[in-house]
N, C-alpha and C positions, 0 to 999 in steps of 0.2 A: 504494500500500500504506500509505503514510504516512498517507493521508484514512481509510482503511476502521480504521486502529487510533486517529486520535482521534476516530472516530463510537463507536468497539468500548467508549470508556473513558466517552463520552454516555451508549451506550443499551449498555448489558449485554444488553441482550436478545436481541439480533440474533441469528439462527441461521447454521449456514454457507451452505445456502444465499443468505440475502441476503447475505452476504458474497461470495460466487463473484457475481452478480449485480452487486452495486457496482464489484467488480473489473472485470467486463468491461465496463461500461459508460463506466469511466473508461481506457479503453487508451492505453497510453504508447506503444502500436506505430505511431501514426500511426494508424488505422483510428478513434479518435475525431475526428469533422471541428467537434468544441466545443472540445475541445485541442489544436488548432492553430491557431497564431500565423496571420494573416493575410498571406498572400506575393501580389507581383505577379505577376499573368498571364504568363508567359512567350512567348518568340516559340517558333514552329516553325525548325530550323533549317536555314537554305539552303547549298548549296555553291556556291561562288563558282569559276570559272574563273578562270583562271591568264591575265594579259595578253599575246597572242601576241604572240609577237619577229616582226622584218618579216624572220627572214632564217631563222627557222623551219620545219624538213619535215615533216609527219607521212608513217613510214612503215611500212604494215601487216607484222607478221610471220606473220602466223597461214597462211597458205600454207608460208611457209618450214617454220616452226617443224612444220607436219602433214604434209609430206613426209617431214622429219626420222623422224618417228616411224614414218612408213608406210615405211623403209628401214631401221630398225632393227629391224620386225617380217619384216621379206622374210629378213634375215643371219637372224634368230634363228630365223626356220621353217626356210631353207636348212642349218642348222647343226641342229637336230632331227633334220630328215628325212636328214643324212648319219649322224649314232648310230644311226639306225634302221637304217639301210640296215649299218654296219659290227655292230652287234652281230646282226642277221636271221642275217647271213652265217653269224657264230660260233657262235650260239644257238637259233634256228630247227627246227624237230623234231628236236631232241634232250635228251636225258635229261641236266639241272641237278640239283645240289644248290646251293641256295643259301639264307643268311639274308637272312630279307626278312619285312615286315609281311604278313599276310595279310590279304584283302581292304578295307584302308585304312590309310592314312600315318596314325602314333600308336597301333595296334594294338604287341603286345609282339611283338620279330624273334624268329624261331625259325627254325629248319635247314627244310627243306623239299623233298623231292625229289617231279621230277614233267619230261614231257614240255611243252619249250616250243610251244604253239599260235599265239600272239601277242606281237609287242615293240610297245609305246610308251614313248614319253617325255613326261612331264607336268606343269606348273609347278605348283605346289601349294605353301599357307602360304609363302613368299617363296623357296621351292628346288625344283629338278630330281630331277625321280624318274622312275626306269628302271622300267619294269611290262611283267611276264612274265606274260600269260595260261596255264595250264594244268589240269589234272586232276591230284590227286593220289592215287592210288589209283582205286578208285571214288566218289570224291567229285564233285559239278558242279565245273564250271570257275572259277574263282577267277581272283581278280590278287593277282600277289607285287611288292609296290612295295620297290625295292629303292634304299640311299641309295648310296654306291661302295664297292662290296665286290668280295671276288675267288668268282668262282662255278668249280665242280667239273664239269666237262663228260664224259660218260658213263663211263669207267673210269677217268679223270687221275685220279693222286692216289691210287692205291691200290697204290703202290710203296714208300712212305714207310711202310704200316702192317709189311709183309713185311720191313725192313730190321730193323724194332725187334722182332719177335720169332723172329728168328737170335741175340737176345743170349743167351747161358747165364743159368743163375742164380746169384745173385753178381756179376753183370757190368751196370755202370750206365756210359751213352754207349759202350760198347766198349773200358770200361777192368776189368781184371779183377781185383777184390780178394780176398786170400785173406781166410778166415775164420780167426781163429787161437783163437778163445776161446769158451767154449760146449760141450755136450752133443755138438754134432755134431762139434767137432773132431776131427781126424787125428792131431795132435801131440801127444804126451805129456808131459805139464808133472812131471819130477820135482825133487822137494823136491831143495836142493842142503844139504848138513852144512859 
């Protein structure tokens, strides 16, 4: 930039494009090979081993180490396929209410009642997720991917709503407050002299 403004204060003339031109011609980015200092050839370079010890083993792990893994996927199936088998049991054609993603993990949970057709279990984004195949209504069949939740199994749970409306009115947990002030009051408030 420095060259292109004492040529600029030479020659006034110069438009910008010869300016953008001078510029790029003179690159300070290395991509000029006329402004570049002259450097030696460099080598390519080699790795060098390491001088074996005479008292040295080399020994393979990669059997060890791939058993390893092939026994840690055997526990991890055998430990799937018994959730499946203990939730089948619980869950299994019958009538859930439960929150869960509908048809994909990251969808918004919402409530969802519907006959269980299908359980899986399934690793997905780094976590376990329980998936209840069924029909909601007349809807097709869907998957409720469920994280650990407590699910409502055909009439459980509907004992809890009948307890709360045995309460009178006025009466909050089963404690019962009079009304003492107010239009609808009982009581007669007379002025005292």
């Amino acid at each position: 930039m420095l060259i292109v403004s004492t040529e600029w204060e030479n020659n006034k003339s110069m438009n910008l494009t010869d300016i953008a031109k001078k510029i790029l011609s003179e690159d300070t980015w290395g991509n000029n090979p006329s402004a570049a200092a002259p450097q030696a050839p460099g080598r390519s370079p080699t790795a060098t081993q390491p001088p074996a010890s005479p008292n040295a083993k080399m020994i393979d792990i990669s059997d060890t180490f791939k058993n390893f893994k092939l026994s840690l996927e055997k526990q991890e199936d055998a430990a799937v396929k018994k959730l499946v088998d203990e939730l089948s049991k619980q869950f299994l054609k019958k009538s859930v209410v439960v929150k869960a993603s509908k048809g994909s993990v990251g969808q918004i949970e919402k409530e969802y009642s519907f006959p269980v057709s299908r359980i899986d279990v399934r690793y997905m984004k780094d976590k376990y997720y329980i998936v209840f195949s069924g029909k909601e209504g007349n809807e097709a069949e869907s998957e409720y991917y469920l994280d650990d939740s407590q699910i409502e199994v055909d009439g459980y749970g509907q004992e809890a709503p009948t307890m709360q409306s045995s309460l009178g009115k006025g009466q909050v947990g089963g404690i019962k407050y009079p009304q003492t002030m107010g239009i609808a009051s009982k009581r007669n408030i007379v002025p005292q002299n």
